[in-house]
Each structure stands twice: as structure tokens, then as C-alpha cells.
C-alpha positions as CSV (number, residue, x, y, z in Angstrom):
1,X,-11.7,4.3,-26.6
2,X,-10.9,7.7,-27.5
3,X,-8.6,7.5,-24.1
4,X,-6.9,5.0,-25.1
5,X,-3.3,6.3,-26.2
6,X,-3.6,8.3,-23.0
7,X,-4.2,4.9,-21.3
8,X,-1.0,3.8,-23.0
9,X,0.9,6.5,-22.2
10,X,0.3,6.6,-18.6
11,X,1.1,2.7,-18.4
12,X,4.2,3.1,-20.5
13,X,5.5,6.2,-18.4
14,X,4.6,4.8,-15.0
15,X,6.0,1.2,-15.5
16,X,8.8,1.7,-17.8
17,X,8.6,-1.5,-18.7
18,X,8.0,-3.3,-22.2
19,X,4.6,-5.5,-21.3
20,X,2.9,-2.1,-21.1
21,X,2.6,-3.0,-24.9
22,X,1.0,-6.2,-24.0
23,X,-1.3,-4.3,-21.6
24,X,-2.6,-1.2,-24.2
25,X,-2.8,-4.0,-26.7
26,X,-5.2,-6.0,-24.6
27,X,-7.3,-3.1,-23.7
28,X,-7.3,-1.9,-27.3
29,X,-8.9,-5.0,-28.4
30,X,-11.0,-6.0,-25.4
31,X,-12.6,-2.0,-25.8
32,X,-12.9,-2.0,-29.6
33,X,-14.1,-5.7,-29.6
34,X,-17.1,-4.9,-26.9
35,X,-17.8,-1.3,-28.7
36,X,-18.3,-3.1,-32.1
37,X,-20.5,-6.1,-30.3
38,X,-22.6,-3.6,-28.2
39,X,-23.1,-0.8,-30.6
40,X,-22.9,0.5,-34.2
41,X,-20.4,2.9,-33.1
42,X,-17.8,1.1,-35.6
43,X,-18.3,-1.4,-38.2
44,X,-15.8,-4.0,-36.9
45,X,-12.2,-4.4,-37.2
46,X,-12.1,-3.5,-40.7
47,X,-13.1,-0.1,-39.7
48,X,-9.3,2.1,-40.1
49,X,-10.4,4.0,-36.9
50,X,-9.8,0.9,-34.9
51,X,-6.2,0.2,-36.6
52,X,-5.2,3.9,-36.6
53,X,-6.0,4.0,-32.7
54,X,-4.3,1.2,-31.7
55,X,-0.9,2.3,-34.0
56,X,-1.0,5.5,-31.9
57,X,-1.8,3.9,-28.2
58,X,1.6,1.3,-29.3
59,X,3.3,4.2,-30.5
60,X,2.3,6.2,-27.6
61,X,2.8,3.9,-24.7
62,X,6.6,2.8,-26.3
63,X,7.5,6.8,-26.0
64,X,6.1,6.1,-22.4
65,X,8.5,3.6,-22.1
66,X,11.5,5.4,-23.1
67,X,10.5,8.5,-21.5
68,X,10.3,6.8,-18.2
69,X,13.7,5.1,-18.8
70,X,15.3,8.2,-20.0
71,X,13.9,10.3,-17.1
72,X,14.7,8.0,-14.3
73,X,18.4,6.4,-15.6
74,X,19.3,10.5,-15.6
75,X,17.5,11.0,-11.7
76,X,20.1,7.7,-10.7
77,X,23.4,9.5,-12.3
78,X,22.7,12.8,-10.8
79,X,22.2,11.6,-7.3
């Protein structure tokens, strides 16, 4: 889970799309809710680990987002 704003990032940037969001968000709870079932890595969704890496993959895959948007809109005007 440690991955996961890379995960985001790389969805965000490759997409450019705003359901990446939807997408890191799924993962983000599907990962963290089997890690807290299957192990005592975390203590659950009160644990601020979970929130504060979530924030960042959001955060992270909405700079993928704009990047991408930003980066291809200026490769369309300069062809």
C-alpha cells in the first residue's frame, strides 16, 4: 500500500481523465480494507496512516490528471 500514490499517479498521468480518482479510491480502500482484515499491520480505518495515504494517492493522481492535460493540450498546439 506503500505504492499506492505511485499507483495514482501513473493512472492519473496516463488517462488524463477524472475517474482515475474513482479508480485510486477503490484500490485505496479494497488494499487497506484486506491489509487490516488479513494482518495486524494497521488497526483499521481509524488508523491516520490509512487517511494520510489515501489524501496523498487523491492528491497525487489529480496532479496526474493535470499534468497529462497540460502536457498533451501543449503537444496539440505545437504540432
Amino acid at each position: 500500500m506503500n505504492l499506492l500514490p505511485l499507483l495514482g499517479l501513473a493512472v492519473g498521468f496516463l488517462t488524463g481523465r477524472d475517474w482515475a480518482l474513482l479508480v485510486t479510491a477503490l484500490a485505496g480502500v479494497i488494499g487497506f480494507g484486506l491489509v487490516a482484515i488479513l494482518t495486524e499491520e494497521i488497526s483499521g480505518w481509524a488508523d491516520l496512516y490509512v487517511w494520510g495515504d489515501i489524501v496523498l494517492s487523491l492528491a497525487l493522481t489529480w496532479v496526474g490528471v493535470r499534468v497529462h492535460r497540460r502536457f498533451f493540450r501543449k503537444a496539440r498546439t505545437s504540432s
